[in-house]
C-alpha positions as CSV (number, residue, x, y, z in Angstrom):
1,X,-38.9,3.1,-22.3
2,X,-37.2,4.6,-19.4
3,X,-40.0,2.8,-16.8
4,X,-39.8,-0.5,-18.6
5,X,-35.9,-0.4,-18.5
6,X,-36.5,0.1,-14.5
7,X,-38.2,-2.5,-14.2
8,X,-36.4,-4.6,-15.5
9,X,-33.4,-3.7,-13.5
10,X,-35.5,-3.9,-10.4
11,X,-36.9,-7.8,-11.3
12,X,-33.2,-9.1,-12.4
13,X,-31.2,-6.7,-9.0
14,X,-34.0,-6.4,-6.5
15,X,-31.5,-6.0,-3.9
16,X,-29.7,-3.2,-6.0
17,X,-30.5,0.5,-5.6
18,X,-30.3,1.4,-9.3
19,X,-29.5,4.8,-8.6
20,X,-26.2,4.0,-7.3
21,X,-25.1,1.3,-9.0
22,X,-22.5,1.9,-11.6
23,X,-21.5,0.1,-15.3
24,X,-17.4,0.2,-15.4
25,X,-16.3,2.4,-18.4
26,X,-13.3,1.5,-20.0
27,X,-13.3,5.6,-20.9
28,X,-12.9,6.3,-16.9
29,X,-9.5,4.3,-16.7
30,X,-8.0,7.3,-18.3
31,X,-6.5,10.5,-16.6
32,X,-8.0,13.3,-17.7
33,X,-4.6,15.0,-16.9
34,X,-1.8,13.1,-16.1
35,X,0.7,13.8,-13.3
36,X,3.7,15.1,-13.8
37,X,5.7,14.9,-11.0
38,X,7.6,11.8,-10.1
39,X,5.9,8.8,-8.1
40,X,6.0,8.9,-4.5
41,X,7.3,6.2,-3.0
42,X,7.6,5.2,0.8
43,X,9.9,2.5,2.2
44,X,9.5,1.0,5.3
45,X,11.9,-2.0,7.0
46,X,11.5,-4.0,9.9
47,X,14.8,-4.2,11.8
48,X,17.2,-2.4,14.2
49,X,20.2,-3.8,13.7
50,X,23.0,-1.9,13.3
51,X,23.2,-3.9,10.0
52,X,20.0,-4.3,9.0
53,X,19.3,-6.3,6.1
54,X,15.9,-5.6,5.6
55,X,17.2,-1.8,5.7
56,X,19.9,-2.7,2.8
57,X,17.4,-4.0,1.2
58,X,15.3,-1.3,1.3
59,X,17.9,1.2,0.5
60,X,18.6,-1.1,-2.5
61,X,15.2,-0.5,-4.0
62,X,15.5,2.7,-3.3
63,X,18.3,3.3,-5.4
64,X,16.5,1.3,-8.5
65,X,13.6,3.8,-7.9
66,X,15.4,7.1,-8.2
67,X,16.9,5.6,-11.3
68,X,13.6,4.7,-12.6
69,X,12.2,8.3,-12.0
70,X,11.0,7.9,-8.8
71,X,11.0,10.1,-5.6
72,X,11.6,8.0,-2.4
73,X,11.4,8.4,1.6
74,X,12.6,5.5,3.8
75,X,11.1,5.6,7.6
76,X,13.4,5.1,10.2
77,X,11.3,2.7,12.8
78,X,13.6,3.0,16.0
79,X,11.4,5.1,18.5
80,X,8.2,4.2,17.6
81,X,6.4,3.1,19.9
82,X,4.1,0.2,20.3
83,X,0.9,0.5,19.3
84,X,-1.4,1.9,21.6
85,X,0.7,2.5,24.4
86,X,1.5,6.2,23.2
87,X,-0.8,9.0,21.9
88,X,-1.1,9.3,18.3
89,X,0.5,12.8,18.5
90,X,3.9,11.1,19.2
91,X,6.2,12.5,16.7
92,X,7.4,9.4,15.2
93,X,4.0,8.4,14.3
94,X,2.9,11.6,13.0
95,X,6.2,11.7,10.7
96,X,5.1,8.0,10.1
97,X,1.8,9.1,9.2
98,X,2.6,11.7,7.0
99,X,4.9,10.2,5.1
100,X,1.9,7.0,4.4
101,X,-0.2,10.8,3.4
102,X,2.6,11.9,1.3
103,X,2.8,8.0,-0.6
104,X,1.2,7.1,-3.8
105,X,2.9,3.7,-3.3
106,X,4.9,1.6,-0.7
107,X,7.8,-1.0,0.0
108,X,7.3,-3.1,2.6
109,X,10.6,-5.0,3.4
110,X,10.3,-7.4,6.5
111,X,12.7,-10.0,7.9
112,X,11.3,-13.6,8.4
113,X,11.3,-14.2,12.3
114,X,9.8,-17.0,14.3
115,X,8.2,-17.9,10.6
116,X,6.5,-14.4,10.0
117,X,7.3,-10.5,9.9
118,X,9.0,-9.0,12.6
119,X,7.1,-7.2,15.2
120,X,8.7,-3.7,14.5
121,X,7.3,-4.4,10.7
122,X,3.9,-4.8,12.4
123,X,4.3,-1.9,14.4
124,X,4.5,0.1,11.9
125,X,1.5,-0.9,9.4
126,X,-0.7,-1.2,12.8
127,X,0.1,2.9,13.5
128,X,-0.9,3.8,9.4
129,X,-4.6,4.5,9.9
130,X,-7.8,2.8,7.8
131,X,-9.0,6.3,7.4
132,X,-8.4,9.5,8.6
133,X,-11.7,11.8,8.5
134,X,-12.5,11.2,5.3
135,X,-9.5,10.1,4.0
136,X,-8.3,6.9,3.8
137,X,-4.1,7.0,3.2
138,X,-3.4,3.3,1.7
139,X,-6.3,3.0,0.0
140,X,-5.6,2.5,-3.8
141,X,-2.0,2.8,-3.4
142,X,0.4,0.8,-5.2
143,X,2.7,-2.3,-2.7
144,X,5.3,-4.1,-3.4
145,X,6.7,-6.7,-0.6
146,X,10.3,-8.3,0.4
147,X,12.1,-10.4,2.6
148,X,15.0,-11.3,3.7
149,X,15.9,-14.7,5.3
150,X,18.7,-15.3,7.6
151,X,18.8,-19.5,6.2
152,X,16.6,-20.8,3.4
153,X,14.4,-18.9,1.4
154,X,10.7,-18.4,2.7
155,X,7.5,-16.3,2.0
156,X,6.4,-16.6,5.4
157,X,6.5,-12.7,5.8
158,X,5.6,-11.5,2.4
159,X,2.9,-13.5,2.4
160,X,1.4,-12.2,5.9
161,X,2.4,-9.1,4.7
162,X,0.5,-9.4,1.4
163,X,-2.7,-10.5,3.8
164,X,-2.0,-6.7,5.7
165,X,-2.0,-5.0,2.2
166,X,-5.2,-6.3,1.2
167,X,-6.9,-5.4,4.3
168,X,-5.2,-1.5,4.0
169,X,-7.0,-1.6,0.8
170,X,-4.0,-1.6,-1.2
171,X,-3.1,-2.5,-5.0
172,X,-0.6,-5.0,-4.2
173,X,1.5,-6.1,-7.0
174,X,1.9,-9.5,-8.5
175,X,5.5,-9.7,-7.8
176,X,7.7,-9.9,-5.0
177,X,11.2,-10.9,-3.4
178,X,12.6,-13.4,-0.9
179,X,16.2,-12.9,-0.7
180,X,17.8,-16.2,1.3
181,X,21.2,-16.3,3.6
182,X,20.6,-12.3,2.8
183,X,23.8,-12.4,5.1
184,X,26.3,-13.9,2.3
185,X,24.1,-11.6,-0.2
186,X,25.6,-8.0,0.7
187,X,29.4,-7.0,0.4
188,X,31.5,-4.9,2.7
189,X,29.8,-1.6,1.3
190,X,26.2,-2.9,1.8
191,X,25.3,-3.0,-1.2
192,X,23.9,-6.3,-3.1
193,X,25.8,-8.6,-5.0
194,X,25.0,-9.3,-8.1
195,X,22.1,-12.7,-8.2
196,X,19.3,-13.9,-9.0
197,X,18.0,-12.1,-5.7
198,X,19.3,-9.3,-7.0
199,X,17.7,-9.6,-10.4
200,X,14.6,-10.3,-8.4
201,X,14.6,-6.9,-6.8
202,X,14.7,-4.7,-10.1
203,X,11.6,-7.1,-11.3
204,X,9.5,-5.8,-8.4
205,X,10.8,-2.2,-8.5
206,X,9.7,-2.0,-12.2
207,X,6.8,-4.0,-11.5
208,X,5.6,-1.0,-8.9
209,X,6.6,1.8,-10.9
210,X,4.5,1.1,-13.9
211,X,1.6,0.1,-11.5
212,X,1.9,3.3,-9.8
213,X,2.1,4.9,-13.1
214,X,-0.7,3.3,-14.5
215,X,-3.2,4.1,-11.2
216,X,-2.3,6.6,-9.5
217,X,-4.3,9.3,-11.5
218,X,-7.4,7.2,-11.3
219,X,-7.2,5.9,-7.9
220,X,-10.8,7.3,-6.9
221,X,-12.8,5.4,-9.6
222,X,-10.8,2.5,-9.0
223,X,-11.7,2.8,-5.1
224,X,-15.3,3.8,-5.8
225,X,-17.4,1.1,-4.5
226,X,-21.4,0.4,-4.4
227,X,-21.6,-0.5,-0.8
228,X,-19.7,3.0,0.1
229,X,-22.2,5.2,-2.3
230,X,-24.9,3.4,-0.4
231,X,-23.4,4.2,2.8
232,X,-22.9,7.7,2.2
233,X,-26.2,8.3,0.5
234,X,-27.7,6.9,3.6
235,X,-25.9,9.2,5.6
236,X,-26.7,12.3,3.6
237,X,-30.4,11.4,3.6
238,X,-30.6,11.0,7.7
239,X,-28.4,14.7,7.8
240,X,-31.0,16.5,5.6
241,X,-34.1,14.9,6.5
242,X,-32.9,14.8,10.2
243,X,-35.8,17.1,12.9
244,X,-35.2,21.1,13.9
245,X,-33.6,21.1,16.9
């Protein structure tokens, strides 16, 4: 029974090695053990301004996400430098680094300049790492994305930015926020006015919270891929079967 079912994989996937390939099971999408603590969540901004909106901003949804249960760290982007033109051992993008270690999900909160993300917001995802060894520190984690406009509302950078979070291998959420004239949008205390905008921002907070929630424990199956199991098999076999030296 067993030979005829292998056969029959191998006639309808001759291109699949059956030994790694893999049936998604509903019964794998639930955490053995849950986590307890609260979700980790990094902000990042892309301005430094003495007034920053996109750090206002930031600190906004920061404020939602403590009140939702979550644990939050903003990174401060003045003195990092660009990338490339300092070792990786600089301690700005160590501490950057870390803290995109420490993450089970992100904010990404850019202004629209020139029609796209600021350079500093750049800067900053090009220094977070693919992988690192073995590990990779965005894959599987949770994004949400903002903007803030200086005239007329756009999705310029959001949507560049959501192009940078698929390539990190991230689970970036549906929702997201584009707050215009952000100028006329923050009172004297820098805190958001009430809005629309403002109503916008607690959608995507929640939005990433429950995604977080809801992945976070089971973020290795949902990263486990066939082409990667090949890959490492392939690996292991040329390691063991490799010639004395």
């Amino acid at each position: 029974m067993a030979e005829q079912m292998s056969d029959r994989f191998k006639a309808e996937l001759p291109n699949v090695d059956p030994a790694l390939f893999r049936v998604p099971a509903a019964a794998q999408l639930h955490a053995a053990q849950a986590s307890v603590h609260p979700p980790r969540i990094l902000l990042l901004y892309g301005s430094l301004r003495a007034r920053s909106f996109s750090r206002l901003l930031a600190e906004e949804a920061a404020r939602l996400l403590r009140t939702m249960g979550a644990e939050t760290r903003i990174f401060n982007p003045s003195g990092l430098p660009l990338p490339d033109d300092a070792p990786d051992t600089h301690p700005k993008v160590v501490e950057l680094r870390e803290l995109a270690q420490w993450a089970e999900g992100m904010v990404w909160c850019s202004p629209e300049r020139h029609g796209a993300m600021t350079g500093i917001m750049k800067t900053q995802i090009d220094w977070i790492p693919l992988s690192v060894g073995a590990v990779r520190p965005t894959q599987g984690k949770t994004l949400a994305l903002m903007q803030v406009c200086g005239g007329s509302q756009s999705f310029n950078a959001v949507n560049q930015m959501r192009v940078l979070g698929r390539w990190m291998r991230m689970l970036t959420i549906p929702n997201q926020s584009s707050v215009a004239k952000a100028f006329l949008e923050f009172d004297e205390g820098d805190r958001m006015k009430p809005s629309a905008y403002y109503d916008r921002v607690v959608d995507v907070v929640e939005e990433l919270v429950k995604f977080t929630l809801l992945t976070r424990d089971i973020t290795p199956y949902l990263v486990d891929r066939y082409s990667e199991r090949k890959e490492s098999a392939a690996e292991l076999s040329a390691r063991v079967n490799q010639a004395s030296v």
